[in-house]
N, C-alpha and C positions, 0 to 999 in steps of 0.2 A: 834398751833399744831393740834387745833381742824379744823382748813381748809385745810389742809395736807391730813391728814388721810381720807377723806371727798373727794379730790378729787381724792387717789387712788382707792377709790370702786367704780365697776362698775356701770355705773346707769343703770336703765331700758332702755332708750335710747340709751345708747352703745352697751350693748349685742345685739341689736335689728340691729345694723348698724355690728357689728361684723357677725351675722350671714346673713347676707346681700352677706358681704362681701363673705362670704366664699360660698353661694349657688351660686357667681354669678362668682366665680372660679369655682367650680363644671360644671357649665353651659357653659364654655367657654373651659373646656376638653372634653367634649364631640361635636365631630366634625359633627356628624349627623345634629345635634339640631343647629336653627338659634338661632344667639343673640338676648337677650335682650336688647330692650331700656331703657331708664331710668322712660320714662313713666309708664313700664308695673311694672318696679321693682316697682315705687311708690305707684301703684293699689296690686303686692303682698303683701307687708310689713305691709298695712292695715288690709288684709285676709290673716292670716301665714298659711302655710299647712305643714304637719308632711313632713320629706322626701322622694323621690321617693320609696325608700328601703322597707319603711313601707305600700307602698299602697297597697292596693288590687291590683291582676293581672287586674280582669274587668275593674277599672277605667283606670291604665296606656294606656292600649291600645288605647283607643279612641284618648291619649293625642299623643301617637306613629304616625308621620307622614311617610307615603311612600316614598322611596328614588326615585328621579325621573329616569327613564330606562333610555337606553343607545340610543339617535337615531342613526338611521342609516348613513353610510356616504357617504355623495356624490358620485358622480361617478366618476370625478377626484381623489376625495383621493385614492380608491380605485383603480384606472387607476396606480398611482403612488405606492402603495403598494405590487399591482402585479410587477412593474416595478423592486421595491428595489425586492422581493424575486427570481423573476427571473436572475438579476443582481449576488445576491447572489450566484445564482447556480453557472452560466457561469463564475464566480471567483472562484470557490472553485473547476469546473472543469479543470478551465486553470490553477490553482497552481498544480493541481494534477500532470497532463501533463506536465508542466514545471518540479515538481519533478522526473516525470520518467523521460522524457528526458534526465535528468540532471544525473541523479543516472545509463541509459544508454550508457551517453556521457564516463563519469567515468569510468565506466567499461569496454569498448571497448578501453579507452585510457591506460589502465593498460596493458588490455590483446595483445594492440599493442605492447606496451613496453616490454611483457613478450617473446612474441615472436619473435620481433626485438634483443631481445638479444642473442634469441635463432639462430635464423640466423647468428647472428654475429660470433658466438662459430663453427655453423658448418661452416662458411664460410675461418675461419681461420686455423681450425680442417681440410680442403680443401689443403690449402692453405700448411700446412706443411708435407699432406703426399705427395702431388705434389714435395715438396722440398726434402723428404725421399725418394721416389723413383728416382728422378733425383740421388743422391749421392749414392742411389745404383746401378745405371745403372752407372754411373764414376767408381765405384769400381770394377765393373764386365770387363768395358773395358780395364782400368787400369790392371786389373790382367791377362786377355788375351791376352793383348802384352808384357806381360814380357815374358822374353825368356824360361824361366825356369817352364812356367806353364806347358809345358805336349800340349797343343792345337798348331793344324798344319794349315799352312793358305791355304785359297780355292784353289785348282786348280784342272785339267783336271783329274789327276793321281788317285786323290783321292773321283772322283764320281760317285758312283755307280748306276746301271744301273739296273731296273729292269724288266723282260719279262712280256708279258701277259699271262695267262694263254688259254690254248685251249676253243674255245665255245662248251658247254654240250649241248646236245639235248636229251630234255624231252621226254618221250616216254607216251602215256596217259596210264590211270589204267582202265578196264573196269571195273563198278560199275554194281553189279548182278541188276536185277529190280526183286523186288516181285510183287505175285501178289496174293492179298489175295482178290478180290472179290468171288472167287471158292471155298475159305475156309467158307465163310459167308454163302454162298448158301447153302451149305448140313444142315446149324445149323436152328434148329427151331429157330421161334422167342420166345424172352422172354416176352412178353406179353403186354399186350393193356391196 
């Protein structure tokens, strides 16, 4: 019972590999920071140091490495970059254009059809006063040859004749002429 109990407590040695463990998760969440090897972990665990949280800002820094900048890129990539954004445009101008188009086509196909039908209506609307007028011109003939309408048919007897009248001669009107330069002359002038 006594080696039981003996080997649930922690020894020196395992706290020591526990907290190993755990700074070298710590170390591997932080994506800036290169891994550790195992060499370097062995050269720590000799020399413990309290954790980052606890240091002085001075010391960290030093430990803080520079992220490397961004080089620049080629002249092909960039050849290509322009390529894609240009590309870009010249799509998003032909969908444009394709939507008008499209949203034009539509709309003149409507306005054909609205108007086509309208044609259609006056054409027929044509079409039955042409056939109203015909049945009233039947009706009028139809009633004109019945004997009993009252109307007498053409002949010599009955058309009349009518004179010309004599031609008028105009006689002219003499128009007085004035003459008012005589009237102007006696008047002073009104002034300069």
């Amino acid at each position: 019972m006594a080696t039981a109990l003996r080997s649930q407590r922690p020894t020196p040695r395992d706290s020591h590999r526990d907290r190993l463990t755990n700074r070298q998760a710590a170390l591997r969440r932080k994506t800036h920071l290169q891994p550790v090897h195992s060499a370097t972990l062995e050269r720590s665990s000799q020399s413990f140091k309290p954790p980052l949280s606890t240091v002085s800002p001075t010391s960290t820094q030093s430990a803080v490495r520079k992220l490397p900048t961004a080089r620049p890129f080629p002249n092909w990539l960039r050849l290509l970059i322009q390529a894609q954004r240009g590309s870009l445009i010249v799509t998003f101008t032909l969908v444009v254009a394709t939507l008008v188009m499209y949203g034009g086509t539509v709309y003149m196909q409507q306005l054909w059809s609205k108007e086509y039908r309208k044609l259609k209506t006056m054409q027929r609307s044509e079409r039955q006063m042409l056939a109203a007028s015909e049945v009233l011109k039947n009706q009028i003939i139809q009633q004109a040859e019945s004997p009993n309408s009252g109307l007498v048919n053409k002949s010599s007897q009955h058309t009349l004749v009518l004179e010309s009248s004599p031609l008028r001669t105009v006689k002219p009107v003499a128009v007085p002429i004035l003459i008012k330069a005589e009237a102007s002359a006696n008047m002073p002038p009104l002034g300069y």
